[in-house]
C-alpha positions as CSV (number, residue, x, y, z in Angstrom):
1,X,-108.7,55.8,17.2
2,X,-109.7,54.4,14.1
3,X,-113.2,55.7,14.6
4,X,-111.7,59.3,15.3
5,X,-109.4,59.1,12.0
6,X,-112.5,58.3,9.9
7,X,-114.5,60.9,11.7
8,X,-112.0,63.4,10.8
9,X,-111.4,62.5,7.5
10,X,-115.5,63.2,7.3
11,X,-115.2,66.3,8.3
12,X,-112.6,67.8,6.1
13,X,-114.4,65.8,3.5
14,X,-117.6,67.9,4.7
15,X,-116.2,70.7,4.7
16,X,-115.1,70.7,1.4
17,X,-119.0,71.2,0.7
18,X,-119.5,67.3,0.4
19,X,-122.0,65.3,2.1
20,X,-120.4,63.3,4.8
21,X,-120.5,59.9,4.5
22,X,-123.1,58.0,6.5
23,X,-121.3,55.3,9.5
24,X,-122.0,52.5,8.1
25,X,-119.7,53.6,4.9
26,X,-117.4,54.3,7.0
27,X,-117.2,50.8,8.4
28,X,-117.0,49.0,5.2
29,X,-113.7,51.5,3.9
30,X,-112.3,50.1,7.2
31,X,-113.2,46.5,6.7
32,X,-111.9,46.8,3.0
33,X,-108.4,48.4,3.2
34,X,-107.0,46.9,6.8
35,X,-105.5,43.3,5.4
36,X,-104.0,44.3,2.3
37,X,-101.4,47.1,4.0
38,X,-100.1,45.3,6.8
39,X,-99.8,41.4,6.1
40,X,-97.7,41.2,2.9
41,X,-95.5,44.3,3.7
42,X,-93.9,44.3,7.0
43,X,-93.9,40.7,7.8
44,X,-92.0,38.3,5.0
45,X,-90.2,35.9,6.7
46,X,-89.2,34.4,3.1
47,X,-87.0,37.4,2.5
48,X,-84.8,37.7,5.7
49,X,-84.6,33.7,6.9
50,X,-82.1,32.7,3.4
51,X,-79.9,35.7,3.7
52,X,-79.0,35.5,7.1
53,X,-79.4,31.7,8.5
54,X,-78.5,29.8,5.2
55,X,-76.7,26.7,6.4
56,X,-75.9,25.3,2.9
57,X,-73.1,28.0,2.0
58,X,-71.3,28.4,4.6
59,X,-70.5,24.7,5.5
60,X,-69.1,23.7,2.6
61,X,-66.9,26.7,2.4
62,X,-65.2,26.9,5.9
63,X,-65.2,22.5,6.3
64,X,-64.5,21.4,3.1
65,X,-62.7,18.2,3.2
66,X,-60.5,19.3,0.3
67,X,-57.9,21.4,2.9
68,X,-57.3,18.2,4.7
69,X,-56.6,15.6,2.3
70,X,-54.7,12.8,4.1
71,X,-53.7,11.6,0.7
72,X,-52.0,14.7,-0.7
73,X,-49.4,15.0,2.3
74,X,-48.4,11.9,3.2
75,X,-46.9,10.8,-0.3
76,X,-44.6,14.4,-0.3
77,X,-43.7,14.3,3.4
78,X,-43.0,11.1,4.4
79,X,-42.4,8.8,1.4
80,X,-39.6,6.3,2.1
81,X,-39.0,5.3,-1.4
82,X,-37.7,8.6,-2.3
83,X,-35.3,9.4,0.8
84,X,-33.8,6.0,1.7
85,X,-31.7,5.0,-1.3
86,X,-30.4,9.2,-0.8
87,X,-29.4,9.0,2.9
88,X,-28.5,5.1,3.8
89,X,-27.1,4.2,0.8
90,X,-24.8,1.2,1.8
91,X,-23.1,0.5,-1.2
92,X,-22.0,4.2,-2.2
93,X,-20.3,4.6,1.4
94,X,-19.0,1.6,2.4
95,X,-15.9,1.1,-0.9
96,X,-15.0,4.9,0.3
97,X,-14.4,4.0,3.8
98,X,-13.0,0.3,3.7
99,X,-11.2,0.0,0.5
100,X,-8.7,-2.5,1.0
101,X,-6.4,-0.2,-1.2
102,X,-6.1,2.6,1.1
103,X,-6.0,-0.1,4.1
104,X,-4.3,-2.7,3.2
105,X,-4.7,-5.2,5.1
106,X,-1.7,-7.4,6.2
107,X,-0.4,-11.0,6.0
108,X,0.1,-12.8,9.0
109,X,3.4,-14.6,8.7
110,X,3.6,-18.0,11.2
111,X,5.5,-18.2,14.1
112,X,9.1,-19.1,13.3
113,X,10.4,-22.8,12.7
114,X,14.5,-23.0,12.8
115,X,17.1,-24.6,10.8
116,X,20.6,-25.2,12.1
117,X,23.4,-24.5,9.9
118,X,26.3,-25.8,12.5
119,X,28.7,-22.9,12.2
120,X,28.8,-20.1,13.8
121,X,27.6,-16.6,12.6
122,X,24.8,-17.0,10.0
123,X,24.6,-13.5,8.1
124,X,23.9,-14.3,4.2
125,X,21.2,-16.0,2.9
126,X,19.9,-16.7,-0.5
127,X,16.3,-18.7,-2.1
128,X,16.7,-20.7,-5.1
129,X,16.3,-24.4,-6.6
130,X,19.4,-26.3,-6.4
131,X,18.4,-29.9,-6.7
132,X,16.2,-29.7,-10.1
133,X,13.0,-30.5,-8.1
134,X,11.4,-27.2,-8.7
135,X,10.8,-26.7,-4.6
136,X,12.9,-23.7,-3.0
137,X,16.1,-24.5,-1.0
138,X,18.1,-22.3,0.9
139,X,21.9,-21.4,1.5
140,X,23.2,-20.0,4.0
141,X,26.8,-17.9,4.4
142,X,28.3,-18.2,8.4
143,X,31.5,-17.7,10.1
144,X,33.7,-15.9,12.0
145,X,37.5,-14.8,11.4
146,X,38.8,-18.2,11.5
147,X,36.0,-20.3,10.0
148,X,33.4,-20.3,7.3
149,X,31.4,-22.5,5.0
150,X,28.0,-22.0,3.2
151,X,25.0,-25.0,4.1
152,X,22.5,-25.7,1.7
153,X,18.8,-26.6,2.7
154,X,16.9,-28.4,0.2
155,X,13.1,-27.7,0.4
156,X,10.5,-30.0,0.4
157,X,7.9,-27.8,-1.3
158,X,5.9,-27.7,2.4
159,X,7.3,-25.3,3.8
160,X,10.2,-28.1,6.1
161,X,13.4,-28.8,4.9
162,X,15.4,-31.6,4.8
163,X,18.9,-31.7,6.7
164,X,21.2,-28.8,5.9
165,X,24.7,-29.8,4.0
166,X,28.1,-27.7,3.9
167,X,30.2,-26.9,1.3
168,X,33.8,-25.1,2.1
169,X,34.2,-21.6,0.8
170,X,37.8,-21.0,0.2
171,X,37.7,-18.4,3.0
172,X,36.7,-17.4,6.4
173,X,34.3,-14.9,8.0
174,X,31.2,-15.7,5.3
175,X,29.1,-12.7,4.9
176,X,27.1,-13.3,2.0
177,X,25.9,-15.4,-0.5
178,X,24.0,-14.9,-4.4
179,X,23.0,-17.5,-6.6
180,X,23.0,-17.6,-10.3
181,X,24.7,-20.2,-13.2
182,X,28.6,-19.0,-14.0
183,X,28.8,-21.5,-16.4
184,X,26.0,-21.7,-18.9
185,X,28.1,-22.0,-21.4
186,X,29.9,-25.5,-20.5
187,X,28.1,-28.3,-22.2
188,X,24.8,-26.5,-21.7
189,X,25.0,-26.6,-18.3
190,X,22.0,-25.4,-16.7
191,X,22.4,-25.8,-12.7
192,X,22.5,-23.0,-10.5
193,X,26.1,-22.0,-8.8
194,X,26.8,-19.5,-5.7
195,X,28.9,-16.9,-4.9
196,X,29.8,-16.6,-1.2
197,X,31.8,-12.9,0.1
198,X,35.0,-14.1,2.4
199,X,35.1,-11.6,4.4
200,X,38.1,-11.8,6.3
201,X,40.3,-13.9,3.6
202,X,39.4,-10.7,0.8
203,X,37.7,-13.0,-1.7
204,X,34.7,-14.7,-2.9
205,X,34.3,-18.1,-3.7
206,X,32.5,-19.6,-6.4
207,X,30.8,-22.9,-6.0
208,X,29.5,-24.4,-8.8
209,X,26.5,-26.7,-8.6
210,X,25.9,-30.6,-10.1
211,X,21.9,-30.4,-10.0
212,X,21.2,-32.3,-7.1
213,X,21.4,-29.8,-4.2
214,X,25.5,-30.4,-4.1
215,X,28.6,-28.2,-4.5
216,X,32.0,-28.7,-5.8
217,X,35.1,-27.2,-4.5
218,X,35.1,-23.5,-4.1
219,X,36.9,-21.4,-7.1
220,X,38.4,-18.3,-5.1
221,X,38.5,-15.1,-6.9
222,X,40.5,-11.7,-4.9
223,X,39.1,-9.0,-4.1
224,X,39.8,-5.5,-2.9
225,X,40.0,-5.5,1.1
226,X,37.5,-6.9,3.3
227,X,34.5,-7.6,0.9
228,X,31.0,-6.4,2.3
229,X,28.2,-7.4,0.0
230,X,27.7,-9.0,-3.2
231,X,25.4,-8.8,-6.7
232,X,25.3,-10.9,-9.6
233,X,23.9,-9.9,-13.6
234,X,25.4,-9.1,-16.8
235,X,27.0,-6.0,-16.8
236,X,29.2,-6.1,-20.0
237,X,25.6,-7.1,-22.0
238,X,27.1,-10.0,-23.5
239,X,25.5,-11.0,-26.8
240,X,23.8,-13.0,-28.4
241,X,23.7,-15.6,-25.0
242,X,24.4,-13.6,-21.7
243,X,27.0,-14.3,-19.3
244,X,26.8,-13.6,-15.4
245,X,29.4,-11.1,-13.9
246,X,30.3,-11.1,-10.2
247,X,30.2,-7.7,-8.1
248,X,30.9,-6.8,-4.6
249,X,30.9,-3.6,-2.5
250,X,34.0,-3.3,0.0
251,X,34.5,-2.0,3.9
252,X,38.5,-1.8,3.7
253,X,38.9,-1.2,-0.3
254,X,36.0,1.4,-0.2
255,X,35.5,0.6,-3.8
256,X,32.8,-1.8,-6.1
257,X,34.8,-4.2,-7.4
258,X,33.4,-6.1,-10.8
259,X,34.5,-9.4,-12.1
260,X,33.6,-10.7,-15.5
261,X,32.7,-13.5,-16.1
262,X,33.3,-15.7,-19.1
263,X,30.4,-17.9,-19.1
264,X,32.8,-20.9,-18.3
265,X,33.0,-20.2,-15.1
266,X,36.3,-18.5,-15.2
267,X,36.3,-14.8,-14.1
268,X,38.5,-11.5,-14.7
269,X,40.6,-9.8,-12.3
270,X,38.5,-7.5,-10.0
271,X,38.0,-3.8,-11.6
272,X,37.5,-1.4,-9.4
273,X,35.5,1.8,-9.0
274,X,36.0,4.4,-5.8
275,X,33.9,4.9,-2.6
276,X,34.6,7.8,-0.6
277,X,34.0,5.9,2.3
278,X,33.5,2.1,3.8
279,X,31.3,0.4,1.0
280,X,28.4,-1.4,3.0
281,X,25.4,-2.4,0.6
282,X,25.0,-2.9,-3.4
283,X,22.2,-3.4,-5.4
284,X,21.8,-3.1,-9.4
285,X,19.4,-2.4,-11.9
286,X,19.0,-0.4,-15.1
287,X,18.9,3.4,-13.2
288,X,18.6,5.6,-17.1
289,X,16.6,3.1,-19.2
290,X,19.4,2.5,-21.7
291,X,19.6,-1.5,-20.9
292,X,22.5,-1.6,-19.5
293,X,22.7,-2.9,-15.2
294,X,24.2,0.3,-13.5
295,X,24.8,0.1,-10.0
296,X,23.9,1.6,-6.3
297,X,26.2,1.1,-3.1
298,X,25.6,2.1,0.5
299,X,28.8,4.2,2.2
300,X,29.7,5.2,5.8
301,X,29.3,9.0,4.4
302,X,25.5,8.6,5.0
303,X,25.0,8.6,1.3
304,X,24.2,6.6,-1.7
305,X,25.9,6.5,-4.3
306,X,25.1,5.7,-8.5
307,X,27.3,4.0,-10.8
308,X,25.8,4.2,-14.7
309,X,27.2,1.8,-16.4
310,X,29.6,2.9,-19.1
311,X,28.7,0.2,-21.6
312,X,31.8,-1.3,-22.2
313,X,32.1,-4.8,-23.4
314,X,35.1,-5.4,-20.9
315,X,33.1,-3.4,-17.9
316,X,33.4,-0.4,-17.2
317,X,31.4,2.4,-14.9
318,X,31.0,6.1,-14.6
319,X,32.2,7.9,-11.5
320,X,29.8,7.5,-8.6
321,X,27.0,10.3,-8.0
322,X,26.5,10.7,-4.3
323,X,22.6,11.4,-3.0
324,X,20.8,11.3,0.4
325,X,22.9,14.8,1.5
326,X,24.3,12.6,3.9
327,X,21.0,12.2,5.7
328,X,21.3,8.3,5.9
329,X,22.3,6.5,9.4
330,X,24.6,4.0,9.1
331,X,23.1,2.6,6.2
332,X,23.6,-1.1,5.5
333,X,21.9,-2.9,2.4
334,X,19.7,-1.7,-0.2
335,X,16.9,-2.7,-2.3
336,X,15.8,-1.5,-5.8
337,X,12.5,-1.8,-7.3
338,X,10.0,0.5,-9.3
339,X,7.7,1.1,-6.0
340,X,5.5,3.7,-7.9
341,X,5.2,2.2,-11.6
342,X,6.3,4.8,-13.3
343,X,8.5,2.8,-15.0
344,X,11.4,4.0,-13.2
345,X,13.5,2.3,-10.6
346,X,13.7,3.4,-7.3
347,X,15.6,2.5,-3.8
348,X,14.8,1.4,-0.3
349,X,17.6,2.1,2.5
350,X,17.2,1.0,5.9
351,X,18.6,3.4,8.9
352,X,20.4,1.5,11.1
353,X,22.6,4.1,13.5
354,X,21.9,6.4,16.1
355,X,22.0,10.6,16.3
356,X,24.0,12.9,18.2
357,X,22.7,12.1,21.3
358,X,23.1,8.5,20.8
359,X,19.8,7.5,19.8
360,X,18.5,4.9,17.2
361,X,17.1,6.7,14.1
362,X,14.9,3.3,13.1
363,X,13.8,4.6,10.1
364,X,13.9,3.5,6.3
365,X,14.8,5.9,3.4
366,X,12.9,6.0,0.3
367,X,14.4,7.5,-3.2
368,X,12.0,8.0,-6.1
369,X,14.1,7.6,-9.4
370,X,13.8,11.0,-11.5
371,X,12.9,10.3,-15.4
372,X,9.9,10.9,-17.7
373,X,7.6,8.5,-20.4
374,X,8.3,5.9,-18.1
375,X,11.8,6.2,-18.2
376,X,14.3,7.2,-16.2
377,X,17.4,9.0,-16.6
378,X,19.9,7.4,-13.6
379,X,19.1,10.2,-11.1
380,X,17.3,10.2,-8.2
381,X,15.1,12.5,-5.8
382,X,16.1,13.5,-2.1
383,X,14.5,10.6,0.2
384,X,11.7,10.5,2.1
385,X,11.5,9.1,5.5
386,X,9.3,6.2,6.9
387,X,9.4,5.3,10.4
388,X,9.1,3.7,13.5
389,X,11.0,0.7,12.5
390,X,12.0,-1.8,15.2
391,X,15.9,-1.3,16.8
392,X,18.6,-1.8,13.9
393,X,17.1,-2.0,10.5
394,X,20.0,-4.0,8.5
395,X,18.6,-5.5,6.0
396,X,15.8,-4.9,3.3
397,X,13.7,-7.4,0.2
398,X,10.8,-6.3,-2.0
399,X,8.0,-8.3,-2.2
400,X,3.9,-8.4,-2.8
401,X,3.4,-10.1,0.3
402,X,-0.7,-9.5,0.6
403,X,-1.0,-10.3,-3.4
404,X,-2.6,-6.9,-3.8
405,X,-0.3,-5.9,-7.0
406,X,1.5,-3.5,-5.1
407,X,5.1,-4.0,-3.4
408,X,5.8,-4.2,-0.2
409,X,8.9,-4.8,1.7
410,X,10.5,-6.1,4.9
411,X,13.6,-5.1,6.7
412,X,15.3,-7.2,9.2
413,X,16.1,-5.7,12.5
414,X,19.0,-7.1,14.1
415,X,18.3,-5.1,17.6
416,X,14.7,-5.8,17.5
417,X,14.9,-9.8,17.0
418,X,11.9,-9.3,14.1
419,X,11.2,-8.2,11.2
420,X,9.1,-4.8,10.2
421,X,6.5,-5.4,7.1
422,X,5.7,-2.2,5.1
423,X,2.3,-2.9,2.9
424,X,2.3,-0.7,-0.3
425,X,-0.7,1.6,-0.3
426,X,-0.1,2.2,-4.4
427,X,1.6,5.9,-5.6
428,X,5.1,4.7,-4.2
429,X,3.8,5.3,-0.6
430,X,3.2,2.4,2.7
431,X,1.4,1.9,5.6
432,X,2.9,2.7,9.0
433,X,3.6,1.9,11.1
434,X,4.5,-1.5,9.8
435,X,3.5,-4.7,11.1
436,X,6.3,-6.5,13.1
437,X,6.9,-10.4,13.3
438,X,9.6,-11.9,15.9
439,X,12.5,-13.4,14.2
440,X,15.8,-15.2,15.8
441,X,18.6,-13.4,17.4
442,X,20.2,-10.7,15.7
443,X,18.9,-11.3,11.8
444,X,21.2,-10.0,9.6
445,X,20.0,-11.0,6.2
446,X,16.9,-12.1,4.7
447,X,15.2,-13.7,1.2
448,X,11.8,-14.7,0.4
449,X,10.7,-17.1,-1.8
450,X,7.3,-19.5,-2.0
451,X,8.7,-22.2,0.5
452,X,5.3,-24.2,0.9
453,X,4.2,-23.6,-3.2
454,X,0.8,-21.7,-1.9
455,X,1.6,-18.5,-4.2
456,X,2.2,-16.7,-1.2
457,X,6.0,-15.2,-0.4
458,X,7.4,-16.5,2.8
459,X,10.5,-15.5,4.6
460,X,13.9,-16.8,5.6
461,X,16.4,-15.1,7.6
462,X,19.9,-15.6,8.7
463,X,20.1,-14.8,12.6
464,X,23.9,-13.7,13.4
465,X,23.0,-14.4,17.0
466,X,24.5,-17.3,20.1
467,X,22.0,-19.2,18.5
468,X,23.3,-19.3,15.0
469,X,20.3,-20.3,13.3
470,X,18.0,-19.8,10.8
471,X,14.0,-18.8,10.9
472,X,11.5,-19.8,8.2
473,X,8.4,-17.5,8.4
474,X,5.3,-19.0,6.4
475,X,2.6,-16.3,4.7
476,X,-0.7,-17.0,6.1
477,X,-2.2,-14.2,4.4
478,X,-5.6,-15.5,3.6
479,X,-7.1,-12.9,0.3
């Protein structure tokens, strides 16, 4: 074809009036021209091959190691330094879930070792140190309508005692006993005395002590019927040297009687102050912050009632204020203490009857003193209630007994043959339900006191039943 493409280009050439070129011209154009039009033109593989197959850009770009850094994600997701302290933190959880203040945790009293008194009845009972030894002794009021005496137990600062001796009362039926010295102002004399409640003979006797854990003849002083309970402190506010008075509550009187005492041992004839009802428990202590002992008494009305003290030189009390609403059960004794510490006293009062249907009420009553500044002003709030409480709560002491700096308190049950321990939780308020300890038959009072000298408070109580003894419960609270 090439031939015919020449050819014809010759003869248009030709016939343009041109000679026409000879063949072997025509062979040398063709020789000349061929090469140079199709090899560099259509062919370049260097043009196409690094547009389309370059390896070297898109490697890097879709693998690059960059994207899968091991060391960029594992310090953000996983690091432990950062979340353990956060989420297992045991020393931020562990004081808000077992702080001993908000569980308290209790004492564990021993089991009971017994003294014999040898009469019959045991129902007062009173700590204190009789025989200039510094250990704590114990004396105990007994008897029924036709006998009674008061023995003393000197302590032997381990926790035993030695041999109990008794001392006559003047009376019969011996329902309680105090301790204090009636005569501090004979010769200096420093030795503790007692007061013991004659129930049935409508006195107390006063027995004052020589120092070595002995007791003269009882002093007998009258009172209004049937005495119930008895106090001792300075409630004229003698000056400049104190001198202590005598106070009982009364069942048949239904009064507080007070009896003045001269610091010689000598006292005034009983002054007495109305009860609307039997008079069962009395307590005292300084209700409106003025420094002068006023005076609270339990009454077969189901209330308490608040004697301010008058502040008379000869004694003398304001008419009694009645609280509770008559919501107490047959209340018995009564402690006082600033539970709260607020400054302000306040009162514990066990429940000891039944309701309607004839069922035990067990509980313990609680009245917050009103005041302000840390003083109060001889009022006191409607109680609270605490409860379960073992079968006849009769008797009631204040105490730290887990050496937390909070009180607690026990109550003896006479039905219940024990003893209920209510730990202070702080704020005035206790754990329940309380921790119960056996005691002997039918305890119908109670004292503590540091029998063994360990700085622990143990217990003693007087056990008004056939077995007319005495149990000594050691604290074996370990802090």
């Amino acid at each position: 074809m090439q031939r015919i493409l020449f050819f014809g280009m010759a003869i248009a050439i030709a016939g343009c009036g041109e000679a026409p070129p000879q063949p072997s011209d025509m062979a040398a154009v063709q020789d000349l021209q061929m090469p140079d039009l199709q090899k560099p033109d259509l062919k370049m593989p260097d043009l196409k091959m690094p547009d389309l197959q370059m390896p070297d850009l898109q490697m890097p770009d879709l693998q690059m190691p960059d994207l899968q850094m091991p060391d960029l994600q594992m310090p953000d997701l996983k690091m432990p330094d950062l979340q353990m302290p956060d989420l297992q933190m045991p020393d931020l959880q562990m004081p808000d879930l077992q702080m001993p203040d908000l569980l308290p945790i209790p004492p564990y009293f021993s089991s009971p070792s017994t003294l014999q008194p040898g009469g019959v009845g045991p129902k007062g009972i009173v700590a204190g140190k009789f025989d200039g030894d510094n250990n704590w002794d114990v004396a105990v009021a007994w008897g029924d309508t036709v006998t009674g005496g008061v023995t003393v137990f000197r302590g032997a600062g381990d926790g035993q005692f030695f041999a109990g001796k008794t001392f006559g009362t003047g009376g019969f039926n011996c329902f309680a006993v105090q301790t204090a010295n009636f005569n501090n102002l004979s010769n200096n004399d420093t030795n503790a005395d007692l007061v013991v409640v004659n129930r049935s003979s409508s006195n107390v006797g006063i027995l004052f002590g020589d120092g070595t854990g002995s007791f003269g003849a009882a002093t007998n002083v009258t009172t209004s019927a049937t005495p119930n309970d008895v106090i001792v402190g300075d409630f004229t506010n003698d000056s400049p040297t104190p001198k202590q008075d005598v106070l009982v509550v009364t069942l048949g009187g239904k009064t507080i009687d007070l009896l003045v005492g001269d610091g010689l041992g000598g006292f005034a004839a009983a002054k007495s102050f109305s009860l609307p009802n039997l008079g069962k428990g009395v307590v005292a202590g300084d209700f409106n912050s003025d420094g002068w002992l006023d005076v609270a008494a339990t009454c077969q009305d189901k209330n308490v009632y608040i004697f301010i003290n008058n502040k008379s030189a000869n004694g003398d009390f304001v008419a009694g204020v009645a609280y509770g609403n008559a919501s107490l059960t047959a209340p018995k004794a009564l402690a006082t203490a600033d539970i709260d510490k607020d400054g302000i006293l306040d009162l514990i009062v066990p429940n000891s009857g039944s309701d309607v249907n004839g069922n035990p009420i067990n509980t313990v009553s609680i009245f917050k003193g009103n005041g302000s500044a840390m003083k109060g002003n001889g009022t006191f709030a409607d109680p609270f209630t605490l409860g379960t409480v073992s079968n006849n709560p009769n008797t009631v002491r204040v105490g730290d007994f887990n050496k937390d700096g909070k009180l607690d308190f026990v109550t003896a049950n006479g039905g219940g043959y024990n003893m209920s321990l209510f730990l202070g939780t702080g704020g005035g308020s206790f754990a329940v339900p309380p921790s119960t300890f056996s005691l002997g038959k039918d305890p119908e009072g109670l004292t503590v006191a540091d029998f063994n000298n360990d700085g622990k408070l143990d217990v003693a109580s007087a056990n008004n039943g056939n077995l007319n003894d005495v149990s000594i419960l050691l604290n074996q609270f370990l802090p």
